[in-house]
C-alpha positions in Angstrom: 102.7 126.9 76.3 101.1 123.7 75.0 100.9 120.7 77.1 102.8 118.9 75.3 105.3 121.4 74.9 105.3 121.3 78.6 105.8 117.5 79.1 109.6 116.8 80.1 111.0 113.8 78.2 112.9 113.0 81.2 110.2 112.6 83.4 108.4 110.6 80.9 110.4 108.0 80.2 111.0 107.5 84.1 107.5 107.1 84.3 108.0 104.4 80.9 110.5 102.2 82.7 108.7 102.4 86.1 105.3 101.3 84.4 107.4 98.3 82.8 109.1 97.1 86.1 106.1 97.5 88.2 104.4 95.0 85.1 107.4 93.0 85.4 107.7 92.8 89.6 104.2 92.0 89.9 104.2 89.1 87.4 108.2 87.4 88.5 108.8 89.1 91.6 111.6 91.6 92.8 114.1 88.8 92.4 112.6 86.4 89.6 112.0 89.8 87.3 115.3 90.7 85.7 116.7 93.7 84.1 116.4 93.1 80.4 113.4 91.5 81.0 112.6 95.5 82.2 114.5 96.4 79.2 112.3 94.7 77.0 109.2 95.6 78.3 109.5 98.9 78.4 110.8 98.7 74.9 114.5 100.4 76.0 118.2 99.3 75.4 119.7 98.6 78.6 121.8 101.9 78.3 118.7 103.8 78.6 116.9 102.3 81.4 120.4 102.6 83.5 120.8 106.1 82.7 118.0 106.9 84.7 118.2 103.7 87.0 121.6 102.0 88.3 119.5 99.1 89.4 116.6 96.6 90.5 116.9 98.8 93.9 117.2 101.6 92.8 113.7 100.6 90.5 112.0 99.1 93.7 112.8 102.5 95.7 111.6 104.6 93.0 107.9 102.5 93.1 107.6 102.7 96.8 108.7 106.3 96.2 105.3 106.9 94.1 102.8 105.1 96.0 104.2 107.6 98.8 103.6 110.5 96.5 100.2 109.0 95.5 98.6 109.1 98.8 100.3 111.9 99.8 97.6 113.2 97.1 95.1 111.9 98.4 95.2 112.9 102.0 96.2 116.4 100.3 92.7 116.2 98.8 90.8 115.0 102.1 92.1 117.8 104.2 90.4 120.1 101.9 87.0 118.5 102.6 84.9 119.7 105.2 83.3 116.7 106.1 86.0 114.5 107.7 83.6 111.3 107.2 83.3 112.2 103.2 86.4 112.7 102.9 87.5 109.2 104.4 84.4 107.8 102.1 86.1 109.4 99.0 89.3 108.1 99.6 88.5 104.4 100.4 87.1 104.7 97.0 90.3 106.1 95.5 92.2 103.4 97.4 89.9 100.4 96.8 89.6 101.2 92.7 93.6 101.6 93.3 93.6 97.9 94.5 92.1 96.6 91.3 95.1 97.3 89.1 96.5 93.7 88.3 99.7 95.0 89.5 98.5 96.5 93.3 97.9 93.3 95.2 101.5 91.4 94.1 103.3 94.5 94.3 102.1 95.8 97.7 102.9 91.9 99.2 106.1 91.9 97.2 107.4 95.4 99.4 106.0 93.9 102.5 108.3 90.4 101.7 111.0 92.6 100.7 111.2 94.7 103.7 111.8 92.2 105.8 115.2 91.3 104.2 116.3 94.9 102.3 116.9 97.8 104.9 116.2 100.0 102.0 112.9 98.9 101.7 112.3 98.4 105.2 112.9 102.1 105.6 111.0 103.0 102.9 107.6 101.0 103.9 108.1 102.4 107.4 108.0 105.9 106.9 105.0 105.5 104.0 103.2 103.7 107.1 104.0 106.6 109.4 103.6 109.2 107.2 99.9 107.6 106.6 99.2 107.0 110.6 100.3 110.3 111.0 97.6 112.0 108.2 95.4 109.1 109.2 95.4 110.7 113.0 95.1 114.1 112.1 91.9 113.8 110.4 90.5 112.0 113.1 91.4 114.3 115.2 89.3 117.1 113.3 86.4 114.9 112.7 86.4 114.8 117.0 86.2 118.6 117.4 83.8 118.6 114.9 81.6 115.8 116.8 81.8 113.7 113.8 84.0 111.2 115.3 83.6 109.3 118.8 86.0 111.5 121.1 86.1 108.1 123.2 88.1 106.6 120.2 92.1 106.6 120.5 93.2 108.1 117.2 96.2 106.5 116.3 94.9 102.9 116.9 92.2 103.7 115.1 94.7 104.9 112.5 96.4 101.9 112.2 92.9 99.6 112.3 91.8 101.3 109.1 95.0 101.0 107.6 94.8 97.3 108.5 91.3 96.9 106.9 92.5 98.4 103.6 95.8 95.7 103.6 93.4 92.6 104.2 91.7 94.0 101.3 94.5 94.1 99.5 95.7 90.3 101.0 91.9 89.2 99.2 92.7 90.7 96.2 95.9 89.1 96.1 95.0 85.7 96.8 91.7 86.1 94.7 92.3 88.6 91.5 88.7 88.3 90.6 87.6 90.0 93.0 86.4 93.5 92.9 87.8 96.1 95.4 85.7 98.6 94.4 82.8 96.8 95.0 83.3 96.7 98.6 82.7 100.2 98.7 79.3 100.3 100.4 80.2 98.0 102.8 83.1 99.7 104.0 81.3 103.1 104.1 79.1 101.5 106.2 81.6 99.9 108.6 83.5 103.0 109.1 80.7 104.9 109.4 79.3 103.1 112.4 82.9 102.1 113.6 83.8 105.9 113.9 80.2 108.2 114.4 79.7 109.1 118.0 77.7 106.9 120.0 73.8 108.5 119.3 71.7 108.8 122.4 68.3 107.3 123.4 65.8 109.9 122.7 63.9 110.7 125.6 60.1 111.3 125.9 60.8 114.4 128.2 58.9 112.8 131.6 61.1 112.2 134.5 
């Protein structure tokens, strides 16, 4: 079977009208965007876009929905690297290239404002943050027994302080689109790197 045989319609125009609203919530906001503006920029009547979406929730779920599936990707991907450090470096790479999509800082602040007045979203943006602590934790955890990471550091808040470094990125890249994410790369290898390696020892001359 062909690939494009093997496409399904339905998924793809999901995948249309989400693309269109995620351009459309970044630029006006989850209130200010509307649903024919949606409509119109994903080049649908409105009969379409509510056949597969009742409304601007239902839209906004679907988004937080596939960031979730997204890292969920790549975390699937770092567990299958042997070096827990690498695998962190390869995925702040992932993320930080994720951030500079023009729609990535507005939408990620425009969930966070959301959440605190929508109990849908709320919910949602929780359990994506646990869900990530969680992952988060148990690759630290294996980079400990493998004396790649300090034992003396507490996993889950060191979890949550990685997690906070990436969201300050994202806060910089929100208040100052020019800026390239990826670029920080180097300097965040280099932070985690000394933040999370095991404290080395002063080598000894052998006397005494």
């Amino acid at each position: 079977m062909s690939a494009a045989a093997a496409t399904n319609p339905a998924d793809d125009r999901r995948r249309q009208i989400l693309a269109a609203a995620e351009v459309c919530f970044a630029r006006s906001g989850f209130h200010g965007a509307s649903m024919q503006e949606i409509c119109t920029t994903a080049d649908l009547s409105p009969g379409t876009v509510y056949r597969y979406f009742r409304s601007k929730d239902d839209l906004i779920a679907a988004l937080i929905d596939a960031s979730r599936e997204q890292t969920g990707q790549w975390f699937a991907a770092a567990r299958e690297e042997a070096d827990v450090l690498a695998a962190l470096a390869r995925m702040a790479d992932e993320v930080l290239r994720d951030l500079d999509r023009p729609t990535a800082g507005p939408l990620h602040f425009e969930c966070t404002a959301e959440a605190v007045r929508n109990p849908r979203v709320a919910a949602q943006v929780r359990q994506a943050d646990a869900e990530a602590v969680a992952e988060l934790v148990e690759l630290l955890r294996r980079g400990q027994a493998a004396g790649r990471v300090d034992p003396a550091l507490d996993p889950a808040q060191t979890a949550r302080t990685l997690i906070a470094l990436i969201d300050g990125l994202a806060w910089r890249k929100f208040i100052d689109p020019t800026i390239d994410a990826a670029g920080f790369l180097d300097t965040i290898r280099t932070l985690v790197d000394r933040f999370l390696q095991p404290e080395k020892k002063p080598a000894t001359d052998g006397h005494g």
